[in-house]
N, C-alpha and C positions, 0 to 999 in steps of 0.2 A: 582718731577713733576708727577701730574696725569698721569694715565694710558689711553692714547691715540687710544688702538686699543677696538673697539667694539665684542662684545661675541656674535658670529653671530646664535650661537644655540641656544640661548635665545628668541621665538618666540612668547610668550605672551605680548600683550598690554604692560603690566606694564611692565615689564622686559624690553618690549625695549627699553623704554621711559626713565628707570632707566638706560640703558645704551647711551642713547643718551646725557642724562644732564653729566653721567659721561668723554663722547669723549668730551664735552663743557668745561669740566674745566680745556681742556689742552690748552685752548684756551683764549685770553686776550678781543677781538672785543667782544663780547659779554657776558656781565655780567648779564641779568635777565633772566636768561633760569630757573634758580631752585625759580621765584616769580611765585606763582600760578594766578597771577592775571595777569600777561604780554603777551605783544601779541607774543613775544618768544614762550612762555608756549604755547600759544595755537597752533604755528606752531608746535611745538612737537608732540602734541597730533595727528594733522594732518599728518603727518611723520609716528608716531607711527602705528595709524589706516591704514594705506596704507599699510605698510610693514608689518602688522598683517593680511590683506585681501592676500594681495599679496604672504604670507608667506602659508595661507591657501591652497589659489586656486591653487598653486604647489603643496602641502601636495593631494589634492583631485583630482588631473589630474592624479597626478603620480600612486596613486590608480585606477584611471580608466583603465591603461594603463596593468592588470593583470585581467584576468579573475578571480582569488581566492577573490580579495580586492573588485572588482568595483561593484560598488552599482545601475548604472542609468543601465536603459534596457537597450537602444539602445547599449550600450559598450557591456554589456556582452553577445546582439545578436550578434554583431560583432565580437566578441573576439570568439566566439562558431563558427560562419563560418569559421574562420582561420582555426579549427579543424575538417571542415567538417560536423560539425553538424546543424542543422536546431528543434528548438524546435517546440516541439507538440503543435498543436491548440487545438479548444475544441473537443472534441468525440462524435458523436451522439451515444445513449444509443440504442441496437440492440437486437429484440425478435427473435424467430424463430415459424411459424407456420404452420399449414397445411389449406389448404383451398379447399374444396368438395362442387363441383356445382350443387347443388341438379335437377335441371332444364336444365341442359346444353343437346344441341344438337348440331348439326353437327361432322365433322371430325374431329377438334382442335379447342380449345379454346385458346387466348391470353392473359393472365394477363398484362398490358402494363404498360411501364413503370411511377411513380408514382400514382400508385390506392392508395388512401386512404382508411388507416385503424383508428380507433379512440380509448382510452381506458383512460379511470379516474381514477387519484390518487389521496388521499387527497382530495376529491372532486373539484379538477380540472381534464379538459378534454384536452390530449394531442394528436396529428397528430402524425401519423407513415405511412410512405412511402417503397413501394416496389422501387430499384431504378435499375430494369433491366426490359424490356419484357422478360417474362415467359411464354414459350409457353407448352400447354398438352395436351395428345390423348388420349380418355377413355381406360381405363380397365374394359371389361363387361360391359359398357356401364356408365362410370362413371370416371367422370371428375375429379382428382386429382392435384391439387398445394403442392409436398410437400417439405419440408423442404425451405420455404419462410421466406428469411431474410428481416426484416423490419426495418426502422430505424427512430427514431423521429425525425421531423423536415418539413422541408419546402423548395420543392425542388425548386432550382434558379437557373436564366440563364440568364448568360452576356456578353455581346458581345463587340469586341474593333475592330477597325478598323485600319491596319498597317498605320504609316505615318512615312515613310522614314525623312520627313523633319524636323520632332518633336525629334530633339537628347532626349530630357528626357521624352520620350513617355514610361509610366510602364504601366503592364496590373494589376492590384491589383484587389485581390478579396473584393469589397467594405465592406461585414459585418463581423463584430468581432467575429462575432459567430458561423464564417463557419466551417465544418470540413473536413479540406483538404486531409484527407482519402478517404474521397467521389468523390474529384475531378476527373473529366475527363476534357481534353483539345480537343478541334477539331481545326483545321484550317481547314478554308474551302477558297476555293481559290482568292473569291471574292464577290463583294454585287450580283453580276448578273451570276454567276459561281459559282453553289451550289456544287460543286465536294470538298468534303475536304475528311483529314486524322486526325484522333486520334493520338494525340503526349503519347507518356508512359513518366513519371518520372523516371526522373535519380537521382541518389545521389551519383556521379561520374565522371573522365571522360575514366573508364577503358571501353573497348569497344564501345568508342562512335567514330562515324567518322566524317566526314563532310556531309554526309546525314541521319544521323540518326535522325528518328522523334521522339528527346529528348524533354520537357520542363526542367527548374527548378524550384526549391520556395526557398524561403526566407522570413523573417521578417520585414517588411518594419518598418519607423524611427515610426509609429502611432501605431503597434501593429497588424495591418491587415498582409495579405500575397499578396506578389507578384512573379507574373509566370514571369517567362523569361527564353526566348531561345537559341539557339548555336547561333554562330558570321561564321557558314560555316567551320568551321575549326574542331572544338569541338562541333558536332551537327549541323541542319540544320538551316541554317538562314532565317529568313521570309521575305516573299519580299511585295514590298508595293502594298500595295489594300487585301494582305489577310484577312480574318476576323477570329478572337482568338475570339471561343465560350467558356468560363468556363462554367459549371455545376458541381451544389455542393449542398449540405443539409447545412441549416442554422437550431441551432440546443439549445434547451435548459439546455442541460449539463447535468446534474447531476439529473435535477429534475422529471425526471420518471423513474431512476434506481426501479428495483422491480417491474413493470406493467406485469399481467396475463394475464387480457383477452381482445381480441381486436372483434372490430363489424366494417364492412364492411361499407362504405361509398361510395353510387354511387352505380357502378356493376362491376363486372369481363366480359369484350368481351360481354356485355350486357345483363349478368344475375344476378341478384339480391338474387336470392335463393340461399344461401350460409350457408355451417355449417364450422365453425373455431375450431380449437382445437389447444393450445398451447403447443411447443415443448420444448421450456426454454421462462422464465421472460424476461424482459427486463434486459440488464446490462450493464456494460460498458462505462455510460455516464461518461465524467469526463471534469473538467476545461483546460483552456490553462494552459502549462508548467509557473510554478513559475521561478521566477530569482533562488534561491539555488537550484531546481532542473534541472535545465538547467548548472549550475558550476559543478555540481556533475558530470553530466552524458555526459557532452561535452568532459570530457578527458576520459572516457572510452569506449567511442564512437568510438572517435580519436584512443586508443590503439586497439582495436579489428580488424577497419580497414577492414571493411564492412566482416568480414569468421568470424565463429563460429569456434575458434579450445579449449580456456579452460573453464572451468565456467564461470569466467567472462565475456568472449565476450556473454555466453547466457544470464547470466543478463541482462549486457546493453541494448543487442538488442531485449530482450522482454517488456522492459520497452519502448520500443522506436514502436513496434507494437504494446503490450495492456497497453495507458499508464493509465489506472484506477488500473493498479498493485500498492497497495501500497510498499510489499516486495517481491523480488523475491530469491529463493534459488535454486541453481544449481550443479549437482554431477556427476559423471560419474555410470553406474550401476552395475559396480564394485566392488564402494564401501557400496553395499545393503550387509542387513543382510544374503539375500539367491542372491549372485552376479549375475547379468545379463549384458552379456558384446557387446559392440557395440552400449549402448545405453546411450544417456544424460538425467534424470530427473530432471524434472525442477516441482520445486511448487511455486506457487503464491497465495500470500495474497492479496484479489481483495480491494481498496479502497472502495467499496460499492458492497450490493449482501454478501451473505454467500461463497457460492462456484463457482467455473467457471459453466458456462453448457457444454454441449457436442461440442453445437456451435463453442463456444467461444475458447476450448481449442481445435479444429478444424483448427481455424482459426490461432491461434498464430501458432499453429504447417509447414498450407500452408505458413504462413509468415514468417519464419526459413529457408524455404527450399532451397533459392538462396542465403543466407551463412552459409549452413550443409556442414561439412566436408564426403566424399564422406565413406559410408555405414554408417558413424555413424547417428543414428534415433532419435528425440526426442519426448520426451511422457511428458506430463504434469501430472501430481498429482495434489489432493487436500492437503491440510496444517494439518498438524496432531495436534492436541491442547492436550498439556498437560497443566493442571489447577493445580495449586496451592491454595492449605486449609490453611489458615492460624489462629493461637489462637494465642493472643495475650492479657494480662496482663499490664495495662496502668496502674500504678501511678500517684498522682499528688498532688498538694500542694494545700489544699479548701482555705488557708490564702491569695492567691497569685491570687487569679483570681474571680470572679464575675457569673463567668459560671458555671451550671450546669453538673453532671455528665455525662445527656442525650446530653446536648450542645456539650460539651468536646468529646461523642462518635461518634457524627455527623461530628464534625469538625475529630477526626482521620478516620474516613468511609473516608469523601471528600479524604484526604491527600493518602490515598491507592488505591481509585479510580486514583485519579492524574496522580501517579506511576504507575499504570496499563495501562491504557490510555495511556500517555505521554512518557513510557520508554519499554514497552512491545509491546505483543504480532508482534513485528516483527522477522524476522528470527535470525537475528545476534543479540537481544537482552536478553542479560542475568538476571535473576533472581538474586541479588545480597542481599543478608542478611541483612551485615552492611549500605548500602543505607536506605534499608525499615527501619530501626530501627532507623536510625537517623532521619527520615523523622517524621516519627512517634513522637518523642523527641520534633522535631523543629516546632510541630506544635500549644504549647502554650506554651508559659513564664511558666505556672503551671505546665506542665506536667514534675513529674523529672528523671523518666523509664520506659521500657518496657521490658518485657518480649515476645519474639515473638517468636512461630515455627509455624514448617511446615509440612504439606504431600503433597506428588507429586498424581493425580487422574488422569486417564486413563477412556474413555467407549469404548464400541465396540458394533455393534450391531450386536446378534447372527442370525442363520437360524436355525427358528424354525423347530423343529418335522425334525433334521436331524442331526445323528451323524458327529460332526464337531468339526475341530482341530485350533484351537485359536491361536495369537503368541499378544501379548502387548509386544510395544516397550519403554522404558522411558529413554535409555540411556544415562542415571546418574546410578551412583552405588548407592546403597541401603543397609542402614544400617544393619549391620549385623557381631556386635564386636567380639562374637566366637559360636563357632557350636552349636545348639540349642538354641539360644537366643530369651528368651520369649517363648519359643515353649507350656508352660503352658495356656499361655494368649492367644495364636494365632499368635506370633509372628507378624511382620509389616507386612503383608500384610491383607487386610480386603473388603468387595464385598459388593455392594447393591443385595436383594434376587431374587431369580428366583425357577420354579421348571423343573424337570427334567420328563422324559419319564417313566410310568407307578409308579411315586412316588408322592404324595399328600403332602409332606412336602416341607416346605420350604426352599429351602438349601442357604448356604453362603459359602465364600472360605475364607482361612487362610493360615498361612504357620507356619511350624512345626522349623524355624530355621537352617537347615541341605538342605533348597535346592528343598524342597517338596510342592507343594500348594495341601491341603486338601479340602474337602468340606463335609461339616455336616448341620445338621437340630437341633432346639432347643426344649428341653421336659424339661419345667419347667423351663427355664432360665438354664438350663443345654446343653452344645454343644456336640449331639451324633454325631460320626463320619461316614458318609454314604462312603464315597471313601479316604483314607489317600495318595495315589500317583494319587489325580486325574488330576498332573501337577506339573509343575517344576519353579522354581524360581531363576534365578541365579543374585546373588548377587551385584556382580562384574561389569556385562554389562547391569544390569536392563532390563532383556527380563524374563516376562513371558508368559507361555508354559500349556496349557488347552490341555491336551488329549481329541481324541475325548469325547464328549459330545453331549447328544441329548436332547435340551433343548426345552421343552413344553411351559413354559410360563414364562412372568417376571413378578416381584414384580411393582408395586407404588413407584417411587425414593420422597421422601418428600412429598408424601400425592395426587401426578401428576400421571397421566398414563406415564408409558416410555416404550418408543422402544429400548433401552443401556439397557448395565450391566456395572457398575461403580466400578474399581479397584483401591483402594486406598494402597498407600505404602508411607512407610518411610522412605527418602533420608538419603546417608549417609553424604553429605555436605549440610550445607542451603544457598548453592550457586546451582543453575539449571541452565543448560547449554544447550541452545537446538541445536538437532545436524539434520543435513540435512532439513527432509520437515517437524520441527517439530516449532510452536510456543509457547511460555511460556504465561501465564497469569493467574492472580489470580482472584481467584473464590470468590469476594469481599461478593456477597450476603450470602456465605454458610460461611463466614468464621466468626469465635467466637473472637469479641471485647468484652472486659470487660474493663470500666475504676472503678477504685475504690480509693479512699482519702488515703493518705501515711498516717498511723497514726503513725509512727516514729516520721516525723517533728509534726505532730499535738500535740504533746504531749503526746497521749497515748500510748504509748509501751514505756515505760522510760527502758533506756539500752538495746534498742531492747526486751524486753521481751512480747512475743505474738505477734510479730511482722512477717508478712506470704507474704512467697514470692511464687511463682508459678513454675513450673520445667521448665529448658528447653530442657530435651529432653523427 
C-alpha cells in the first residue's frame, strides 16, 4: 500500500504536489489526480499554490518576529523600541562662526532666533539658521557674536491642538526630513492662554514622575516621528485645549557637508554691516538611520542601558549623538603608549568631512556627560591613518582573454580600490594579505598570479625651526629577522627629505638594523651619514622615536609642496592590524601595479627556462 502520510517539510510547489498525488494513491475514489489534463490535477495545483503561499507567509512572519532576520521597517522599528531604542532621523549639517557688527550701537545687540545665513556648494546656494536668540554687549565698543552655531535647513513650526475625545489623536512631526535633534516642545496652555512650558526629552522612565514635563519620539508606521507624552503616572499628561507647539530644522542632509563661508541675509537687531569669519566647515550632515544600522546598534544600545562604564557603551552612544560617525573606536587611557588614567579616548571616522572640528568634538563630549561615569572624562581624538604601499606583480594568460595589459591593469586598480573602500579604512578593519591576493587573482579568468607586497607609511607634520622630539606609532611589528639586517642598504626603514637647522643638505632617515634610526645626506648617489643615533626604532612594538630635531624645511613629496615628513617601513606580517585610534588603507595611487604576459604558458620559456618571477619580500 502506498505511503499515506504526507512530508510536511517539503515546501516547494512541486514537492508538494508530488506529495499530495502520492497521499492519492492510497486512496481508491479518485483515480485522475496523476492526468495532467483533469480537473483533479488542477485542484492540486490549487492546493499546492495555497500551501506554498501559506507555507511562505509563516516562513516571513516568523522572520519578522526577530530583530536580526526582519527585513520590513516598521518591525525592526518596533522590535528596536522593545530595546529602548529610537533610530536617528536626518542630521542638519552644523558650521561654527563668528559674526562682528561693524555699525552696531546701543547697549546690546540681539542675533534672534532664525537670522539667515547663506553659502554655495557646488554652485548651489544653501540656508543656514541660528536656532537660539544670542544676545551681545560690546567690547570697546564692539559687537561680537562668537562662536555661533549654524545649521542648514529651514526652521518650522507646528502646532496641534489637545483633543481628549480623539483616542488616536498623534502629534507627528509632518516632514521626513526633520531633524529631531533640533526639536523643542512647548505646551502652551491654550488657543487664548499663551502661558506654556517647554517639555525636555526623555529616553526613559528613570526619574520621571507624574509631573514631569517629559515628551517622547518614536518612528511612526510612514517613517516620520512622533511626540508623545506621559499618561500622569510616567510623566505629565496633557489636558485638553493645550496647544503642542514642535519646532524643528527641516534639513538637506548630507548635501552641504564641507561649506566655508557664509554671507548674512537680512541684519543682525538691524544691522546689516557685518564681517563673518569661519570657525569650522560645515559637518555633520547625514541621512536617517538605515534598517542594518538600526539591528546593529539597537542591542547595544539596550546593553549599555543609557551609563557609559566600558568601550562599548561609548561606542554606542557616540554613534547615537554624532550619527555621521562612520567608525567609532574607544579605549580607556591607560592603555596609551604614555598611560593617562581617568580618562576615555574615543576617535571617530566621520562619514563625511576629514576631521571632527573643535565644535563638534565639543559637542559629542557635552552629549556624553549625563552617562559619564563619575570622574572618568572623555576626550575625542582624530583617526591616525596608517597607509599601505603596495607592489604588486600580475601575471596573466594573453591566450585566454581579449584584454589588454593597460585594460587588465585598470580592472586590478578598480578590484584594490574596491577592497580599500569596501573593506578598510574603518577601525576594526584589518589589512589581510591573502584576501588582496585573491581578489587580485579573481579579477580575470586570464590572470593566473600575483606576486603582492607591502610597506606600512606613517607622516607627521614637524614644528619648524624648533628642536622637537617625534614618536610614530605603527603598532605591528616590523621586520627585522636578526640584528643588523640590511643595515648596508638602510635597513626597512626609509623617509620622504627634509633639511635641518644651519645644514643645506638634504637629509633622509634609515635604520642601521640594531634598533637605531640614522639620518644622512646624499654626495653622488653616495649616503654620508650626518647623525647615526638620530632615533630609535623598536622592532617588536613598531614605535619610532626622533630625538630632538630642529627641522628647517621639508622636501616636495612627489613633485607637490608638503607639510609631512613621510615614514616608510617594512612590516614583519602582510597582515596589518590596526590598534586603538588607528585606521588601515591603501595608498592605491602611490602603489606599483605591474601586469605582464606569463611566458611560461605562452610558450616561451620552454621548461621554465628564463622564465622571471618577482620577490616577495
Amino acid at each position: 500500500m502506498a505511503n499515506s502520510k504526507l512530508v510536511v517539510s517539503d515546501l516547494d510547489f512541486s514537492d508538494i504536489k508530488d506529495n499530495l498525488k502520492k497521499f492519492l494513491q492510497s486512496q481508491s475514489q479518485f483515480q485522475d489526480y496523476d492526468f495532467e489534463g483533469s480537473g483533479l490535477s488542477i485542484l492540486l495545483d490549487i492546493l499546492s499554490y495555497n500551501t506554498h503561499y501559506m507555507a511562505y507567509l509563516a516562513n516571513m512572519s516568523t522572520n519578522e518576529l526577530y530583530l536580526d532576520s526582519a527585513d520590513i521597517r516598521n518591525n525592526i522599528v518596533s522590535l528596536a523600541k522593545m530595546l529602548g531604542y529610537t533610530p536617528n532621523s536626518p542630521r542638519a549639517p552644523k558650521a561654527s562662526i563668528n559674526v562682528v557688527v561693524n555699525d552696531g550701537t546701543g547697549t546690546s545687540i540681539t542675533m534672534a532666533k532664525g537670522t539667515v545665513f547663506t553659502t554655495t556648494l557646488n554652485d548651489t546656494t544653501y540656508q543656514y539658521i541660528n536656532n537660539e536668540d544670542i544676545t551681545t554687549t560690546p567690547v570697546d565698543g564692539v559687537f561680537t557674536f562668537s562662536n555661533v552655531t549654524l545649521y542648514e535647513g529651514t526652521l518650522v513650526k507646528f502646532k496641534y491642538t489637545v483633543d481628549e475625545t480623539d483616542v488616536d489623536q498623534k502629534f507627528i512631526i509632518p516632514s521626513s526630513n526633520a531633524d529631531t535633534s533640533t526639536l523643542k516642545v512647548i505646551v502652551q496652555n491654550s488657543a487664548s492662554d499663551t502661558s506654556s512650558n517647554t517639555y525636555t526629552l526623555s529616553s526613559g522612565f528613570s526619574g520621571v514622575g507624574s509631573d514631569s514635563k517629559v515628551y517622547f519620539i518614536q518612528e511612526s508606521t510612514d517613517g516620520k516621528f512622533e511626540v508623545y507624552f506621559g499618561d500622569g503616572v510616567t510623566g505629565k499628561k496633557l489636558e485638553n485645549g493645550n496647544v503642542v507647539i514642535l519646532e524643528y530644522i527641516v534639513t538637506n542632509k548630507t548635501s552641504s557637508n564641507g561649506a566655508k563661508t557664509f554671507a548674512l541675509q537680512g541684519s543682525v537687531g538691524g544691522f546689516t554691516n557685518v564681517s563673518i569669519t569661519t570657525n569650522s566647515v560645515s559637518q555633520g550632515g547625514a541621512d536617517s538611520e538605515d534598517n542594518e544600522s538600526v539591528k546593529f546598534n539597537a542591542p547595544l544600545n539596550f546593553a549599555a542601558q543609557d551609563r557609559a562604564v566600558t568601550t562599548t557603551d561609548y561606542e554606542t552612544l557616540v554613534k547615537g549623538i554624532y550619527p555621521n560617525a562612520l567608525s567609532v573606536s574607544a579605549w580607556g587611557g591607560e592603555d596609551d603608549e604614555t598611560p593617562r588614567y581617568g580618562i576615555v579616548k574615543i576617535a571617530i571616522k566621520a562619514g563625511s568631512g576629514a576631521t571632527l572640528t573643535d565644535q563638534t568634538k565639543l559637542d559629542i563630549v557635552n552629549g556624553l556627560k549625563k552617562f559619564n561615569v563619575a570622574s572618568v572624562k572623555p576626550e575625542i581624538v582624530d583617526p591616525e591613518t596608517t597607509s599601505i604601499v603596495l607592489t604588486s606583480n600580475v601575471k596573466y594568460d594573453a591566450k585566454s582573454t581579449t584584454k589588454s595589459k593597460d585594460t587588465l591593469k585598470s580592472d586590478v586598480i578598480k578590484t584594490i580600490t574596491d577592497y580599500n573602500t569596501g573593506t578598510l579604512q574603518k577601525f576594526d578593519s584589518v589589512f589581510r594579505h591573502s584576501k588582496i591576493t585573491g581578489l587580485i587573482d579573481d579579477t580575470d579568468n586570464s590572470i593566473l598570479s600575483n606576486i603582492t607586497t607591502l610597506k606600512m607609511r606613517k607622516s607627521f607634520t614637524p614644528t619648524l625651526n624648533s628642536a622637537t622630539k617625534y614618536d610614530i606609532y605603527y603598532r605591528n611589528a616590523l621586520y627585522n629577522p636578526h640584528s643588523g639586517h640590511n643595515s648596508a642598504s638602510g635597513g626597512i626603514l626609509s623617509s620622504t627629505g627634509f633639511k635641518v637647522e644651519n645644514d643645506n643638505n638634504e637629509m633622509f632617515l634609515d635604520d642601521d638594523g640594531q634598533g637605531n634610526v640614522r639620518r644622512y645626506y646624499l654626495v653622488s648617489g653616495v649616503k654620508t651619514y650626518a647623525n647615526e643615533t638620530q632615533g630609535t626604532i623598536n622592532y617588536t612594538t613598531g614605535q619610532v622615536t626622533l630625538n630632538l630635531i630642529n627641522i628647517a624645511s621639508i622636501s616636495n613629496i612627489r613633485g607637490a609642496a608638503s607639510t609631512v615628513i613621510e615614514i616608510t617601513v617594512q612590516p614583519s606580517s602582510n597582515d596589518v592590524v590596526p590598534v586603538r585610534d588607528q585606521i588601515v588603507e591603501i595608498d592605491v595611487a602611490n602603489s606599483i601595479i605591474t601586469v605582464e604576459e606569463d611566458t611560461f604558458v605562452g610558450g616561451s620559456a620552454e621548461a621554465g627556462v628564463g622564465y622571471t618571477t618577482s620577490t616577495s619580500y
